[in-house]
C-alpha positions as YAML, in Angstrom:
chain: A
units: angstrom
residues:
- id: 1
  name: UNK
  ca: [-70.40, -147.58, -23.22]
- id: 2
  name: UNK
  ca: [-70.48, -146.65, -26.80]
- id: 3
  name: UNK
  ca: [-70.54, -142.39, -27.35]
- id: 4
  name: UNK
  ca: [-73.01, -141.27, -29.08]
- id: 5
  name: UNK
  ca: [-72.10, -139.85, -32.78]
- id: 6
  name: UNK
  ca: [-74.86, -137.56, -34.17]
- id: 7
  name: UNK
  ca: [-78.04, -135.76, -32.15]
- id: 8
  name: UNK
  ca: [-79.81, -136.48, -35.71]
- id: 9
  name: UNK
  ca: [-80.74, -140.28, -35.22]
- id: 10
  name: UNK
  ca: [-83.22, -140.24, -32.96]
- id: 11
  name: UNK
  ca: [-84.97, -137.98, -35.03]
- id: 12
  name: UNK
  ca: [-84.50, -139.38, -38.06]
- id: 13
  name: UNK
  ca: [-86.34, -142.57, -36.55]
- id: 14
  name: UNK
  ca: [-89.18, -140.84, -35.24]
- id: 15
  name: UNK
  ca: [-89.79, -139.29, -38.52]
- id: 16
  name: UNK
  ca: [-89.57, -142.55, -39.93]
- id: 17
  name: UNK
  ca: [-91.68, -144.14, -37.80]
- id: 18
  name: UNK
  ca: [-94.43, -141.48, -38.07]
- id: 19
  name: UNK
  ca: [-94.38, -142.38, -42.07]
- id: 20
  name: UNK
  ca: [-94.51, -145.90, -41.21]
- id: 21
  name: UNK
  ca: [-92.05, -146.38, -42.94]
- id: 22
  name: UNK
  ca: [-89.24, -149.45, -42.69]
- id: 23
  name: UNK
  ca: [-85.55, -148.76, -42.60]
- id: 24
  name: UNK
  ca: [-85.37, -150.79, -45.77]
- id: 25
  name: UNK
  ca: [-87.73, -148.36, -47.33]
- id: 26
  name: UNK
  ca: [-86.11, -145.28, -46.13]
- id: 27
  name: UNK
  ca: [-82.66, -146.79, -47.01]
- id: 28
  name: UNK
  ca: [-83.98, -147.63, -50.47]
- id: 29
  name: UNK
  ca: [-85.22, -143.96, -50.91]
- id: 30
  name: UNK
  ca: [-81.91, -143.09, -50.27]
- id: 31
  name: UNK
  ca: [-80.32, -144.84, -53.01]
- id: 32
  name: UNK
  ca: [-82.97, -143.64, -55.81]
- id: 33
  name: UNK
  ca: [-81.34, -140.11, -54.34]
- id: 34
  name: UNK
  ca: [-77.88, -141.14, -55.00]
- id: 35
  name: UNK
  ca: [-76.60, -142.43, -51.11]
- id: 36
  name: UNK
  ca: [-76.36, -146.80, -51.63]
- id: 37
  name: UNK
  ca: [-77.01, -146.57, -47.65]
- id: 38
  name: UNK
  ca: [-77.83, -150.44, -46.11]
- id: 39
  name: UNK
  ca: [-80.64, -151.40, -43.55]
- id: 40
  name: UNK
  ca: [-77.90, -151.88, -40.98]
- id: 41
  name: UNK
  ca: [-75.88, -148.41, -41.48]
- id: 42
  name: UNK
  ca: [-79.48, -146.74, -41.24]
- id: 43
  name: UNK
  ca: [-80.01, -148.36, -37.93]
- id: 44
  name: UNK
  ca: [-76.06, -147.42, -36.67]
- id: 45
  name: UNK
  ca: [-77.53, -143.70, -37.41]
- id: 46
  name: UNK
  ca: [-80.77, -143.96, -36.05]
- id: 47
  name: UNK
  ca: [-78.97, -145.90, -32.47]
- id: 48
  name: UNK
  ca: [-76.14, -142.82, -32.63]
- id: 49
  name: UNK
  ca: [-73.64, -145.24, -33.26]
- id: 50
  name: UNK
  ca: [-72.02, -143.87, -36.85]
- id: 51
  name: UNK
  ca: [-71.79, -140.72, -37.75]
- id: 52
  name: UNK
  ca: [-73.57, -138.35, -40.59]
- id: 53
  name: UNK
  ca: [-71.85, -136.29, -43.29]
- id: 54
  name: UNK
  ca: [-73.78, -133.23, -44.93]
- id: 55
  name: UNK
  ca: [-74.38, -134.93, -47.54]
- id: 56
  name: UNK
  ca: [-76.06, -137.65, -46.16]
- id: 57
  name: UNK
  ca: [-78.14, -135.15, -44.03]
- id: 58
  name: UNK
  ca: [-79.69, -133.43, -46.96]
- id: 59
  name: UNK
  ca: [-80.66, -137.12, -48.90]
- id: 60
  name: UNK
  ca: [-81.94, -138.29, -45.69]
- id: 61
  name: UNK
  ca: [-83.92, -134.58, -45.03]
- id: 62
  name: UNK
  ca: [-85.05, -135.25, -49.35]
- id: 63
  name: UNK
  ca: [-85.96, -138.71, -48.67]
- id: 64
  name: UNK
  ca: [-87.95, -138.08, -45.61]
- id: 65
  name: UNK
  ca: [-89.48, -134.76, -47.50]
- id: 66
  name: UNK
  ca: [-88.88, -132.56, -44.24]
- id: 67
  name: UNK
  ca: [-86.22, -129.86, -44.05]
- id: 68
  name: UNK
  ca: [-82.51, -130.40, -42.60]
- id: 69
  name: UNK
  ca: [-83.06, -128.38, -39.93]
- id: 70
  name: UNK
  ca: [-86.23, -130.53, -39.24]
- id: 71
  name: UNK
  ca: [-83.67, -133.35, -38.38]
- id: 72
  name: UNK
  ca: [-82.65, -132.04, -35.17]
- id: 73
  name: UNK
  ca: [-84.92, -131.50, -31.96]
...
């Protein structure tokens, strides 16, 4: 069983999702905002699998337009 690595992924999907939004679009919004994040390393977030700096929190809250504390439940 893998441990989970951030409480933010989930989140982060369902936000995404409610944007309709692809990880390939949300990973390319990232990039325009400075973070070259991949399709695959957005989906080890969203599954808990890697974990998430501060930094990457506040492009993914900028990228998403909602706040950081948004990103948790």
């Amino acid at each position: 069983m893998i441990k989970k690595q951030n409480i933010v992924g989930p989140k982060i999907r369902k936000l995404r999702n409610q944007r309709e939004m692809l990880q390939d679009a949300l990973a390319a919004k990232c990039g325009l905002l400075g973070w070259d994040l991949s399709r695959s390393t957005l989906a080890k977030i969203e599954a808990q699998v890697r974990c998430v700096t501060d930094r990457e929190l506040l492009i993914l809250a900028k990228a998403l337009k909602v706040t950081i504390g948004d990103l948790f439940q």
